[in-house]
Backbone as XML, in Angstrom:
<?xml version="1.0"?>
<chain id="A" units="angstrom">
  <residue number="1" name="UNK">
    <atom name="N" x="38.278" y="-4.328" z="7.673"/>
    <atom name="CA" x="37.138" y="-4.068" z="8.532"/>
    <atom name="C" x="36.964" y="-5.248" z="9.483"/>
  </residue>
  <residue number="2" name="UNK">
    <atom name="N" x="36.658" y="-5.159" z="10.539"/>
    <atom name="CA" x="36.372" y="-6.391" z="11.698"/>
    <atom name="C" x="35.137" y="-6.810" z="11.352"/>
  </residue>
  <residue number="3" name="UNK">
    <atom name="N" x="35.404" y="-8.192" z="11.512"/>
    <atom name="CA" x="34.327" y="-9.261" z="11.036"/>
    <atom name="C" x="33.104" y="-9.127" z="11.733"/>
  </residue>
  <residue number="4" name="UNK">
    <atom name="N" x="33.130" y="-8.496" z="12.915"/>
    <atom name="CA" x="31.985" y="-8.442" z="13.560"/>
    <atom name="C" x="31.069" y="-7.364" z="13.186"/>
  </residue>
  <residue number="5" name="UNK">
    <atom name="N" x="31.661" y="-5.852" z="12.389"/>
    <atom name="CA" x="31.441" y="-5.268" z="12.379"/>
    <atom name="C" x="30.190" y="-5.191" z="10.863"/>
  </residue>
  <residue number="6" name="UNK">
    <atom name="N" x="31.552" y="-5.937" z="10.246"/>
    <atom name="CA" x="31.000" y="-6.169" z="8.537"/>
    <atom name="C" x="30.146" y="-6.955" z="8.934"/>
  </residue>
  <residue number="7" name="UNK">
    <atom name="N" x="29.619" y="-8.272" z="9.691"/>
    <atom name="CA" x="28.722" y="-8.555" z="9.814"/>
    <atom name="C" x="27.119" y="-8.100" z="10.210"/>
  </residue>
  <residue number="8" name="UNK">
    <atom name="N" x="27.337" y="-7.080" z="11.587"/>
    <atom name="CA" x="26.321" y="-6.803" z="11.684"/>
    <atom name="C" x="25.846" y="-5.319" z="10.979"/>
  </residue>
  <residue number="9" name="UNK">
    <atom name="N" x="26.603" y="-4.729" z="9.765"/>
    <atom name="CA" x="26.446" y="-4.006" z="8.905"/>
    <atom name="C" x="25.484" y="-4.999" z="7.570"/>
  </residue>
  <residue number="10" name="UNK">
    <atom name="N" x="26.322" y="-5.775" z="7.399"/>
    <atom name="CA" x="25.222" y="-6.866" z="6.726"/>
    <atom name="C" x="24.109" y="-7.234" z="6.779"/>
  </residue>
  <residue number="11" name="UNK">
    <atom name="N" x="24.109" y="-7.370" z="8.669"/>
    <atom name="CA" x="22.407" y="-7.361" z="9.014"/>
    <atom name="C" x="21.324" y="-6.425" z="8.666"/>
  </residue>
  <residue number="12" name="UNK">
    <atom name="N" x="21.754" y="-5.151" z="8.915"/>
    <atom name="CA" x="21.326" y="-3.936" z="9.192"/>
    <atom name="C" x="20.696" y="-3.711" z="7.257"/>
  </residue>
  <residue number="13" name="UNK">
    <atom name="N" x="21.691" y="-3.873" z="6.603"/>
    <atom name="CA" x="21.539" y="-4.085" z="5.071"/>
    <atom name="C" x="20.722" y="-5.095" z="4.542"/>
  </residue>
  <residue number="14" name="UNK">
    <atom name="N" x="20.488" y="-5.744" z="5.180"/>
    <atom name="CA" x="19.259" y="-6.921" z="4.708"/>
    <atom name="C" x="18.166" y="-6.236" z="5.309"/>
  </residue>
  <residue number="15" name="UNK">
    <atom name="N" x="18.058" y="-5.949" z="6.772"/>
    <atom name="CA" x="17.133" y="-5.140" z="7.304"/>
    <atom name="C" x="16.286" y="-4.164" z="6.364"/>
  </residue>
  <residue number="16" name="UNK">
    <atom name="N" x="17.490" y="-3.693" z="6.141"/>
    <atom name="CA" x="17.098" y="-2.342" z="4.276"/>
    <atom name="C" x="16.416" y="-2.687" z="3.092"/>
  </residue>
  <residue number="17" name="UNK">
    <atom name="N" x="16.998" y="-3.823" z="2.545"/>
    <atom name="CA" x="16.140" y="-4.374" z="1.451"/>
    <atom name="C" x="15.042" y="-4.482" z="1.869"/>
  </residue>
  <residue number="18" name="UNK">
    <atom name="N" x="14.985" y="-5.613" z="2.931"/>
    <atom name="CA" x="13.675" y="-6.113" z="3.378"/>
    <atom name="C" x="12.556" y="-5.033" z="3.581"/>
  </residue>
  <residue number="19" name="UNK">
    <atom name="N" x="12.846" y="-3.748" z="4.354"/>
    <atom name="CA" x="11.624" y="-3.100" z="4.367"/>
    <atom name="C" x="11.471" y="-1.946" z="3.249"/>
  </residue>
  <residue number="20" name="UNK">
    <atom name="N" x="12.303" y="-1.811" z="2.425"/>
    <atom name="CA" x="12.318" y="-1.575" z="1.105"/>
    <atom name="C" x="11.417" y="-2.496" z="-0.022"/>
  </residue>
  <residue number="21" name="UNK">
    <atom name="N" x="11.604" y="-3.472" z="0.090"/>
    <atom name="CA" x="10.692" y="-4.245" z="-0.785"/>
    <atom name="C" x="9.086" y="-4.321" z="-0.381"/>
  </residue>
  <residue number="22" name="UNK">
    <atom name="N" x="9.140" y="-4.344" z="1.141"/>
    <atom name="CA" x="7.685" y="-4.336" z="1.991"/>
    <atom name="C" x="7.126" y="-2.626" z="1.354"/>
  </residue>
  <residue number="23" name="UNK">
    <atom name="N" x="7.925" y="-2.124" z="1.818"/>
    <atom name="CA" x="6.966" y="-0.580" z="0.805"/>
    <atom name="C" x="6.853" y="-0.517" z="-0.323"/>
  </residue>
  <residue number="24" name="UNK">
    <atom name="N" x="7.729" y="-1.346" z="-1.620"/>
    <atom name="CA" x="6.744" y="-1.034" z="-2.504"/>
    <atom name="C" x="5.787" y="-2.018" z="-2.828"/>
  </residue>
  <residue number="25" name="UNK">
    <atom name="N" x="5.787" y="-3.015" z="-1.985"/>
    <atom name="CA" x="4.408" y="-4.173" z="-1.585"/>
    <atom name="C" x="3.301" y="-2.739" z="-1.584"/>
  </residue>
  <residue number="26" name="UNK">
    <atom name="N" x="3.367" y="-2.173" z="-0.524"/>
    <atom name="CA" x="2.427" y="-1.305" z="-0.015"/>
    <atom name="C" x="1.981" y="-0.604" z="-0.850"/>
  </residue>
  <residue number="27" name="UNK">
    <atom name="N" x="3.182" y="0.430" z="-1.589"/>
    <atom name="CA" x="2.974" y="1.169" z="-2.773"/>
    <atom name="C" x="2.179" y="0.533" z="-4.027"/>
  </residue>
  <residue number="28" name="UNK">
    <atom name="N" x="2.341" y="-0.769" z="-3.955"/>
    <atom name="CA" x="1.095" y="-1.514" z="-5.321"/>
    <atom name="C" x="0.232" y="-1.627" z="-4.977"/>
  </residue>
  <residue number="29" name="UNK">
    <atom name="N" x="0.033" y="-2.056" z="-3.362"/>
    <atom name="CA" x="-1.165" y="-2.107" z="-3.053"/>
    <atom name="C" x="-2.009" y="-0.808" z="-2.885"/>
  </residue>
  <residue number="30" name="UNK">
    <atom name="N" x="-1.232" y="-0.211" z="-2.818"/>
    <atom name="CA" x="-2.458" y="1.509" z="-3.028"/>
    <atom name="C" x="-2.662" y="1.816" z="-3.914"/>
  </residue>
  <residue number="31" name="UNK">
    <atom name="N" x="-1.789" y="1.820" z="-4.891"/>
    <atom name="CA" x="-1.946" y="1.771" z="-6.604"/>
    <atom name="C" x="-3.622" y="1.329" z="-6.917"/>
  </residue>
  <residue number="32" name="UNK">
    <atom name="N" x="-3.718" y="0.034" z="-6.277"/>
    <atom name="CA" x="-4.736" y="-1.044" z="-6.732"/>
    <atom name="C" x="-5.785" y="-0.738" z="-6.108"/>
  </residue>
  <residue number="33" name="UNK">
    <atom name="N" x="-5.909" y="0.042" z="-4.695"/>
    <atom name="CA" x="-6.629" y="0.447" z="-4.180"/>
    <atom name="C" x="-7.504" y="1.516" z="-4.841"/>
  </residue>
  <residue number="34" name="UNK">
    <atom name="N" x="-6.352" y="2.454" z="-5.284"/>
    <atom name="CA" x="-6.649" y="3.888" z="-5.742"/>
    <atom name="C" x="-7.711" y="3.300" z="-7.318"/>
  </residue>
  <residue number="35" name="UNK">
    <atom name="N" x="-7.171" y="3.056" z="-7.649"/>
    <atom name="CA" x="-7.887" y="2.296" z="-8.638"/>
    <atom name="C" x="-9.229" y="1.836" z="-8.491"/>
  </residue>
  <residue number="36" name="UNK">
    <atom name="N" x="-9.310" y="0.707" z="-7.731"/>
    <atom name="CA" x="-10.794" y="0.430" z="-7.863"/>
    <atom name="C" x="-11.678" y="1.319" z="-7.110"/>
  </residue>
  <residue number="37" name="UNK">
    <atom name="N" x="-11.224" y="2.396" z="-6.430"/>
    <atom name="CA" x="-12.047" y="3.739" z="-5.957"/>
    <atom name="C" x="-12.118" y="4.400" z="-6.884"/>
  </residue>
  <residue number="38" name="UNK">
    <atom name="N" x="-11.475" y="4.879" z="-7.842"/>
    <atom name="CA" x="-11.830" y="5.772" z="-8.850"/>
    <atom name="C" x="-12.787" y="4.790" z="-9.945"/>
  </residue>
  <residue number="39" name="UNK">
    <atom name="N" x="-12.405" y="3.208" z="-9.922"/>
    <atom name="CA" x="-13.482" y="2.730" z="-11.075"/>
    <atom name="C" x="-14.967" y="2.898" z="-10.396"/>
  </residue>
  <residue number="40" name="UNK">
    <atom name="N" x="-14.546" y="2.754" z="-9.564"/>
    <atom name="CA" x="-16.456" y="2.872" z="-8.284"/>
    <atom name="C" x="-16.538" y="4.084" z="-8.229"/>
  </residue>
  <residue number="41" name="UNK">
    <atom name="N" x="-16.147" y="4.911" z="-8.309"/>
    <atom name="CA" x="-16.834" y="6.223" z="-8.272"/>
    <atom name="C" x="-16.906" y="7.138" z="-9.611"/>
  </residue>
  <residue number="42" name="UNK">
    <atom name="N" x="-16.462" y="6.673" z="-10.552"/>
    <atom name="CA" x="-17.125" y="6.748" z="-12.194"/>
    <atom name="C" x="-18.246" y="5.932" z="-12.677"/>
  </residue>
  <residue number="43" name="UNK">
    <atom name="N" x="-18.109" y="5.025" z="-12.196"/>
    <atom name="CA" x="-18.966" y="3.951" z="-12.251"/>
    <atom name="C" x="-20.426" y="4.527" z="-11.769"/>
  </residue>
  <residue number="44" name="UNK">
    <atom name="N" x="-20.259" y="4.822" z="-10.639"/>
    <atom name="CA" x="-21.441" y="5.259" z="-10.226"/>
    <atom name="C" x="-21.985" y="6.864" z="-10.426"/>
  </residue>
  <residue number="45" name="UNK">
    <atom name="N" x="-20.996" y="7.564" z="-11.080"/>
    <atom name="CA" x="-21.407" y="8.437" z="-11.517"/>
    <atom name="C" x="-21.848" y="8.428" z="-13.063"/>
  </residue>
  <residue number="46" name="UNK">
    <atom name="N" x="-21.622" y="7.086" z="-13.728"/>
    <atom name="CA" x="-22.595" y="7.210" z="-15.324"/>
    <atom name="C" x="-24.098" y="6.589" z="-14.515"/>
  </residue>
  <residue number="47" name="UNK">
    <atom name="N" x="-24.058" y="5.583" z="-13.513"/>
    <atom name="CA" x="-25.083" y="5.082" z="-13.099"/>
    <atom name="C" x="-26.315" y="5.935" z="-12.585"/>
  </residue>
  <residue number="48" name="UNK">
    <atom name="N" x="-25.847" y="6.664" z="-11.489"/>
    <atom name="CA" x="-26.869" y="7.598" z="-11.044"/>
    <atom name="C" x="-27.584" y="8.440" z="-12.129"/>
  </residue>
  <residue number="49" name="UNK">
    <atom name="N" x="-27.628" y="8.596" z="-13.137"/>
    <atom name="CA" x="-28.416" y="9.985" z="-13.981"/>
    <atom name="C" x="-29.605" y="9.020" z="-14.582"/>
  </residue>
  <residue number="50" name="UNK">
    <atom name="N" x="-29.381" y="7.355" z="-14.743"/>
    <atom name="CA" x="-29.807" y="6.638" z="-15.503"/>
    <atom name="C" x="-31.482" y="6.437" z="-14.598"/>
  </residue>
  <residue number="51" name="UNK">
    <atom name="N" x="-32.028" y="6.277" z="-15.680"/>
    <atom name="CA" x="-33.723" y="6.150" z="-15.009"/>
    <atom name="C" x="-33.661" y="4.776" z="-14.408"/>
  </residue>
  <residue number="52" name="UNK">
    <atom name="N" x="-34.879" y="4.628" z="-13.267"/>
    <atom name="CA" x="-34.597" y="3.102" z="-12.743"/>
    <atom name="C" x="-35.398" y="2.236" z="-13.595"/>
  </residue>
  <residue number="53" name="UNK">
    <atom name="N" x="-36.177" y="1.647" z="-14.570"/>
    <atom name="CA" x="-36.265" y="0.973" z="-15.320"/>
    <atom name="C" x="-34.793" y="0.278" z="-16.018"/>
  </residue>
  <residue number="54" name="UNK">
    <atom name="N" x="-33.797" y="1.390" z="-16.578"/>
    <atom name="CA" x="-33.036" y="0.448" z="-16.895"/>
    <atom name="C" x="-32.675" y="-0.625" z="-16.709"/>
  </residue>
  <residue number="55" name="UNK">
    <atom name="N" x="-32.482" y="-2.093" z="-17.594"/>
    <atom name="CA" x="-31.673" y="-2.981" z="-16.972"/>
    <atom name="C" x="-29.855" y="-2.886" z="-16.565"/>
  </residue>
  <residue number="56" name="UNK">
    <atom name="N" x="-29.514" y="-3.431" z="-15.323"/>
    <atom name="CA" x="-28.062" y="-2.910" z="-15.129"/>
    <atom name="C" x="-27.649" y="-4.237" z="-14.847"/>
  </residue>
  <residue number="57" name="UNK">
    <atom name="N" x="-26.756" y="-4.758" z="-15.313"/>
    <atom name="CA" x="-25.908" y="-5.974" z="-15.024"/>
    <atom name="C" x="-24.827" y="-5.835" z="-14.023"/>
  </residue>
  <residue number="58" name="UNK">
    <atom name="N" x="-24.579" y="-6.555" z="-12.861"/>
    <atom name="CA" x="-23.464" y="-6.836" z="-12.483"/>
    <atom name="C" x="-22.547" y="-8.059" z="-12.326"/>
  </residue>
  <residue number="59" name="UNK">
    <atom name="N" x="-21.297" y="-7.610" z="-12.495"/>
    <atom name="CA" x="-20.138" y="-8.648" z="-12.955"/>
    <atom name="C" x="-20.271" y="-9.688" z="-11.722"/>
  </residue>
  <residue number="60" name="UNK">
    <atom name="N" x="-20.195" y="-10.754" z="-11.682"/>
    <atom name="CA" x="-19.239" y="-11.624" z="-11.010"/>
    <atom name="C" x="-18.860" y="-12.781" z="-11.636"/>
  </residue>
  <residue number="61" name="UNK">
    <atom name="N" x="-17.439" y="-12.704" z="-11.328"/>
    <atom name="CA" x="-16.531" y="-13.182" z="-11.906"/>
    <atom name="C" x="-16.422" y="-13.043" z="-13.308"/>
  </residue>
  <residue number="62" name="UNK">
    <atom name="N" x="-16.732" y="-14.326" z="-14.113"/>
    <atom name="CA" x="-16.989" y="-14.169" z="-15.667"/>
    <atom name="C" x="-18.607" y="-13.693" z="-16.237"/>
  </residue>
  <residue number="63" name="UNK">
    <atom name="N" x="-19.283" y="-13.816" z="-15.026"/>
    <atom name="CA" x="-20.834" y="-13.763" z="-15.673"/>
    <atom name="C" x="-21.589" y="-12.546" z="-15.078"/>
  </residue>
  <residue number="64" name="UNK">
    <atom name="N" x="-22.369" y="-12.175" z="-15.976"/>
    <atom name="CA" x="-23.069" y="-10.950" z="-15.784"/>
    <atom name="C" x="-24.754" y="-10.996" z="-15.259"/>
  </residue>
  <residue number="65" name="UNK">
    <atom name="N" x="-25.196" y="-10.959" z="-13.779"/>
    <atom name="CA" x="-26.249" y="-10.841" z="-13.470"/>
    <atom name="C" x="-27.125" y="-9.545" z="-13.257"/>
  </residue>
  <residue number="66" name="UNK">
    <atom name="N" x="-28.680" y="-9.626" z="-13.432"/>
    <atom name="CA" x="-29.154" y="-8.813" z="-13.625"/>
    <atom name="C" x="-29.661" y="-8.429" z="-12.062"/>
  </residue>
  <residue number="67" name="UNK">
    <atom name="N" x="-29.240" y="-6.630" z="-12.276"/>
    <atom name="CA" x="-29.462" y="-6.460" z="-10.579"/>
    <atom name="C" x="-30.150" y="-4.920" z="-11.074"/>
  </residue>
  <residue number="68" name="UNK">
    <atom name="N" x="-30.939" y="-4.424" z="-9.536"/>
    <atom name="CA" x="-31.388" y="-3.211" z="-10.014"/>
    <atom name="C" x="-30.334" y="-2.078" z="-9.721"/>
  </residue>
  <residue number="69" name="UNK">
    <atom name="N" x="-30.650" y="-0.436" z="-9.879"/>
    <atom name="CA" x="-29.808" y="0.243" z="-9.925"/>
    <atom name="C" x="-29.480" y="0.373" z="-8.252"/>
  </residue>
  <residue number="70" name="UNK">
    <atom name="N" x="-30.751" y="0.132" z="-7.539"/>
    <atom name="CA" x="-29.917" y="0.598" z="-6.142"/>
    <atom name="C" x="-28.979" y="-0.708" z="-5.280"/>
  </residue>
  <residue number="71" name="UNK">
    <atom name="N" x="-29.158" y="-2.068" z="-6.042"/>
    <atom name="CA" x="-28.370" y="-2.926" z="-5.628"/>
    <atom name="C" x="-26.815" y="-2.311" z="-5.835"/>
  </residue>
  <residue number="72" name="UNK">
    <atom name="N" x="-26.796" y="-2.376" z="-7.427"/>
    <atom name="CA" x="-25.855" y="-1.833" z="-7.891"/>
    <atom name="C" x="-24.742" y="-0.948" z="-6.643"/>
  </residue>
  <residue number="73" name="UNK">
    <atom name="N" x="-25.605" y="0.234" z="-6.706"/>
    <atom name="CA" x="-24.650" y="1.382" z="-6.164"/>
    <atom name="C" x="-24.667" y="1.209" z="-4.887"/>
  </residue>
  <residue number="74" name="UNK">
    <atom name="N" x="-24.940" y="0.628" z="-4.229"/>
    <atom name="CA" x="-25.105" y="-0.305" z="-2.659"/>
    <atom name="C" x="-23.844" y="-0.835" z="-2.493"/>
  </residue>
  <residue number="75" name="UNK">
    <atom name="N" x="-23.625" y="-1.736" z="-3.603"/>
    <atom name="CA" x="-22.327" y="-2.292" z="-3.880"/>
    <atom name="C" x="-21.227" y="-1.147" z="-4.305"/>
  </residue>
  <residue number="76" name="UNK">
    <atom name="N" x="-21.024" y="-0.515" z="-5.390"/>
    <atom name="CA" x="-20.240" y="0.468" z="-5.125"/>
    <atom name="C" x="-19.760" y="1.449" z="-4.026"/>
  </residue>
  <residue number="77" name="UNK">
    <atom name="N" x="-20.526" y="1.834" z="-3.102"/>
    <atom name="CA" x="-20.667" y="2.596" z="-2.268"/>
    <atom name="C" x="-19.609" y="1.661" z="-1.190"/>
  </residue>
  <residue number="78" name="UNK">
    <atom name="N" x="-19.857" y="0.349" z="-0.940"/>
    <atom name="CA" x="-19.275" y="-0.807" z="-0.331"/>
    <atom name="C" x="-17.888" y="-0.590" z="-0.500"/>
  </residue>
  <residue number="79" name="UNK">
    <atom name="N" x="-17.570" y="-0.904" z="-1.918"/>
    <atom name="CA" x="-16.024" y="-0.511" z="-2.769"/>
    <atom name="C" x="-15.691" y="0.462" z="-2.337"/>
  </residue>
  <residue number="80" name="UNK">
    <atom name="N" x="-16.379" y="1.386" z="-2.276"/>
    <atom name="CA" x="-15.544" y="2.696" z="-2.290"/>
    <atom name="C" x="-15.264" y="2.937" z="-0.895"/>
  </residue>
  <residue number="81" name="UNK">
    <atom name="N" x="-15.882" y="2.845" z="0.074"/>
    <atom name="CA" x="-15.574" y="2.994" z="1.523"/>
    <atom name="C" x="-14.761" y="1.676" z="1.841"/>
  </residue>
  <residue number="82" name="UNK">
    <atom name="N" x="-14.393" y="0.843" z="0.980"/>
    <atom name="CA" x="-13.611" y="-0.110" z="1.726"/>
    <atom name="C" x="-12.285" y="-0.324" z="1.656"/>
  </residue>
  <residue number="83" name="UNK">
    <atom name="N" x="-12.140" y="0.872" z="-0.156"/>
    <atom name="CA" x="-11.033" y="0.953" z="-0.785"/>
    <atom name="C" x="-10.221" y="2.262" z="0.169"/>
  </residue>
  <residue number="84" name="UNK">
    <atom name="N" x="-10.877" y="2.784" z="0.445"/>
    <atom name="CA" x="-11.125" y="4.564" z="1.258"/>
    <atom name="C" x="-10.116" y="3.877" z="2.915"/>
  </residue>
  <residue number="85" name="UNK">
    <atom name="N" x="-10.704" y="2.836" z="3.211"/>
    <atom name="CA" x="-10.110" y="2.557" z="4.329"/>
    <atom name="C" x="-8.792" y="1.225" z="4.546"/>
  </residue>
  <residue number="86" name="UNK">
    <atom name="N" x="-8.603" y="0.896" z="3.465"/>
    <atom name="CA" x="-7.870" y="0.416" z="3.106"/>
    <atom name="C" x="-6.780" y="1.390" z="3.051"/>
  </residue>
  <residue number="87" name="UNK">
    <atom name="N" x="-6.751" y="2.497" z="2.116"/>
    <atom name="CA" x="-5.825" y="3.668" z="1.582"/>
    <atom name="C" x="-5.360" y="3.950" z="2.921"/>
  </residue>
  <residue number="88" name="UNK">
    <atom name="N" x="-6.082" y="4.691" z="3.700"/>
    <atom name="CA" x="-5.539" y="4.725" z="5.217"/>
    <atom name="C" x="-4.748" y="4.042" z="6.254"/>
  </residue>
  <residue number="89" name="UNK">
    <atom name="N" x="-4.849" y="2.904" z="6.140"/>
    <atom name="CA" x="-4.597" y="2.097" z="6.717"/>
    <atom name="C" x="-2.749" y="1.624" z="6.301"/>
  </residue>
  <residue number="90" name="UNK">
    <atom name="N" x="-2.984" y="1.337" z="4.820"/>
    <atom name="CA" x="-1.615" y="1.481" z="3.725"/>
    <atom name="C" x="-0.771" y="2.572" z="4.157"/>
  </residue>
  <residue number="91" name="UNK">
    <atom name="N" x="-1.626" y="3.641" z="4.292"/>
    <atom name="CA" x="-0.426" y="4.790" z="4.011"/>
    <atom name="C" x="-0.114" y="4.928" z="6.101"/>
  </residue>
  <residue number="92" name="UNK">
    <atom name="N" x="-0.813" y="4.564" z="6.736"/>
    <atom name="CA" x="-0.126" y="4.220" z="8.145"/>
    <atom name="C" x="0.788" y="3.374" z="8.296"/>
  </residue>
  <residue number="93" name="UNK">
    <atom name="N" x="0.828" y="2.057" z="7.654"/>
    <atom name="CA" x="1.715" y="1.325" z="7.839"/>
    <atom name="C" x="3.053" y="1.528" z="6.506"/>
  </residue>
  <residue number="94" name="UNK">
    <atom name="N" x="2.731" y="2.727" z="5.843"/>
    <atom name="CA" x="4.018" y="2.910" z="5.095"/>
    <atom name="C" x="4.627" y="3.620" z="5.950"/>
  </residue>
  <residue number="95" name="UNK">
    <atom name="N" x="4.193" y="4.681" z="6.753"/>
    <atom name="CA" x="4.677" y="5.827" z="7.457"/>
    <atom name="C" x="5.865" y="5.043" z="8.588"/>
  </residue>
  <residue number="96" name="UNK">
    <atom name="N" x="5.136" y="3.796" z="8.570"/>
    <atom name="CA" x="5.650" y="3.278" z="10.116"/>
    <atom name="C" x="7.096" y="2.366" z="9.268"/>
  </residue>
  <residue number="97" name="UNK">
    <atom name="N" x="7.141" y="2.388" z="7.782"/>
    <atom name="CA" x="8.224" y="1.446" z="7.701"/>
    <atom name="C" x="9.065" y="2.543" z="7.441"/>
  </residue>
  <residue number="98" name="UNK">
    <atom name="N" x="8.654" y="3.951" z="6.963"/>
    <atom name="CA" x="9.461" y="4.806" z="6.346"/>
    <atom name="C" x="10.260" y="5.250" z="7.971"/>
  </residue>
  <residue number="99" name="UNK">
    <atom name="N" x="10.095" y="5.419" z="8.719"/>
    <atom name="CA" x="10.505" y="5.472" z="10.155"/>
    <atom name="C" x="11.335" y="4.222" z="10.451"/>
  </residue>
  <residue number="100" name="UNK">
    <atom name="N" x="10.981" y="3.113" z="9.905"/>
    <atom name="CA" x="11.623" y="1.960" z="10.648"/>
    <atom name="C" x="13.148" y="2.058" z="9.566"/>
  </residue>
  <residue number="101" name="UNK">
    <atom name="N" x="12.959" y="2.682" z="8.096"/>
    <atom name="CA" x="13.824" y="2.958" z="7.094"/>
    <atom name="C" x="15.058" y="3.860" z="8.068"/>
  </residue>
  <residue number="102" name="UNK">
    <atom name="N" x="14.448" y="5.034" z="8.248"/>
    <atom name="CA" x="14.880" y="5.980" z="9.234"/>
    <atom name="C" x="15.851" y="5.509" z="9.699"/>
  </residue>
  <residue number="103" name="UNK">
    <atom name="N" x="15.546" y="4.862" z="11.001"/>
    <atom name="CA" x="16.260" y="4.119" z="12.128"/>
    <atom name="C" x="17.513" y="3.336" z="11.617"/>
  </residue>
  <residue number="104" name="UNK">
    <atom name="N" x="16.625" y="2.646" z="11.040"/>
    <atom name="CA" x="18.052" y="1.426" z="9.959"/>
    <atom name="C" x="19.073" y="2.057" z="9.566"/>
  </residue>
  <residue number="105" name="UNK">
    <atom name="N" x="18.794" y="3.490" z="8.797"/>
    <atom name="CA" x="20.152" y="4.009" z="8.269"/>
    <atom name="C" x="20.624" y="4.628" z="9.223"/>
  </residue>
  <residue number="106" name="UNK">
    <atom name="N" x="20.093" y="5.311" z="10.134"/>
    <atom name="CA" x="20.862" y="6.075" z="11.273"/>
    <atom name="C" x="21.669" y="4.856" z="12.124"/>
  </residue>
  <residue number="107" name="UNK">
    <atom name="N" x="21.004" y="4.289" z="12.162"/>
    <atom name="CA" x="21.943" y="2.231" z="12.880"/>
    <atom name="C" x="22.875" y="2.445" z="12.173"/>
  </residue>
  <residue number="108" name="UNK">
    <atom name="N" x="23.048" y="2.163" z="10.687"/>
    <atom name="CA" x="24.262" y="2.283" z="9.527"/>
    <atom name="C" x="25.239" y="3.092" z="10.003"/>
  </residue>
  <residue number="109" name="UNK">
    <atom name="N" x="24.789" y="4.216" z="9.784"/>
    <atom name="CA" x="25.614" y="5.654" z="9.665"/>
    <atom name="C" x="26.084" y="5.532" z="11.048"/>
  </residue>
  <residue number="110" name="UNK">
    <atom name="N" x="25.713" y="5.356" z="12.308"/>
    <atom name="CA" x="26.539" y="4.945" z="13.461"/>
    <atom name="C" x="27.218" y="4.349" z="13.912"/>
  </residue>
  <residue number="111" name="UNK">
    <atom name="N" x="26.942" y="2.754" z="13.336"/>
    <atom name="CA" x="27.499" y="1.835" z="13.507"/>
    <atom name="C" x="29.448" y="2.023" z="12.767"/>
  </residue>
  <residue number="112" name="UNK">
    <atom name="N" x="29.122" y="3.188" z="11.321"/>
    <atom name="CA" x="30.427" y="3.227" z="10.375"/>
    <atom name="C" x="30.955" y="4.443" z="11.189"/>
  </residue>
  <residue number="113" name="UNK">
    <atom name="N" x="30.121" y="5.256" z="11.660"/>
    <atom name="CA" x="30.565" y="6.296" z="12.060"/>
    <atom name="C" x="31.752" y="6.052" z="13.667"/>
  </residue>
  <residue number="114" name="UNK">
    <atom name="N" x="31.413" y="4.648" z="14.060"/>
    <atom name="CA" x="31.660" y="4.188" z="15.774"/>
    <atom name="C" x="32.742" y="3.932" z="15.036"/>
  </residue>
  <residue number="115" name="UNK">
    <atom name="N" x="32.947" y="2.691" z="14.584"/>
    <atom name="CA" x="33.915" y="1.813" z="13.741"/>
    <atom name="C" x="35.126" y="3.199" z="13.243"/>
  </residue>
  <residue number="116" name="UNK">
    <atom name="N" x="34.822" y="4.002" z="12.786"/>
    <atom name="CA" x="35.925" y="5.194" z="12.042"/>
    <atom name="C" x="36.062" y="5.596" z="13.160"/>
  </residue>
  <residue number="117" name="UNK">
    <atom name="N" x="35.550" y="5.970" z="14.170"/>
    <atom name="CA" x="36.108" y="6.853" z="15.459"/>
    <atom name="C" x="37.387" y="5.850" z="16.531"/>
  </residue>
  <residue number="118" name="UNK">
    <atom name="N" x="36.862" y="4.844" z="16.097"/>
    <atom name="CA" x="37.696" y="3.698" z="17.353"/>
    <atom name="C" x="39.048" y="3.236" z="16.741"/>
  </residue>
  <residue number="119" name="UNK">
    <atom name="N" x="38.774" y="3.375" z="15.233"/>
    <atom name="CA" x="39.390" y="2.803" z="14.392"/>
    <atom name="C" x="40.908" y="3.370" z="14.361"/>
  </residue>
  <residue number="120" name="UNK">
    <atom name="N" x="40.436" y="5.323" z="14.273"/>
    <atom name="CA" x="41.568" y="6.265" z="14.180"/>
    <atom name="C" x="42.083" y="6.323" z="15.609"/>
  </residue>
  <residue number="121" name="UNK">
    <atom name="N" x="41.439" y="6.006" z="16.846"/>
    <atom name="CA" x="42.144" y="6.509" z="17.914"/>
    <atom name="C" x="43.425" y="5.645" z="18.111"/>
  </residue>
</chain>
């Protein structure tokens, strides 16, 4: 194979990993997303039925402060529309690597496909 060729096939192949590994960056990060939207929106569905007298604690970090119920779900509501637009945002910029995936292999497949045509003439 010509050195120039195997080389910039090499490129094109790092190109691959690289935005291969960037999507399943993405893919955990929606994972994690999806997640703390569904904990915020269970969450706030044992919360809401509860009378407002209850006391309701919320987490931060290691320690638990005392907040009322509509602080509470103020804050959830926060989570959940932020996780909501996050998700969107993820799954746009997966779309755009799964396209950039696209391209890369059609680069490949041309680049071997040029190389075999020039090769046999």
């Amino acid at each position: 194979m010509d050195p120039e060729v195997r080389k910039a096939l090499q490129e094109l192949q790092e190109l691959q990993q690289n935005t291969q590994a960037r999507m399943y960056l993405l893919e955990q990060q929606k994972a994690q997303k999806k997640s703390a939207l569904h904990r915020s929106v269970l969450t706030a569905r044992e919360i809401e039925p509860l009378p407002q007298e209850v006391p309701l604690f919320k987490s931060i970090g290691k320690m638990f402060i005392l907040a009322d119920k509509e602080a509470i779900l103020d804050d959830l509501e926060v989570v959940c529309k932020d996780a909501d637009s996050s998700m969107k945002k993820l799954d746009e910029a997966q779309e755009q690597l799964e396209q950039t995936l696209k391209m890369q292999s059609e680069s490949v497949r041309d680049l071997v496909t040029r190389k075999h045509t020039s090769g046999s003439s």
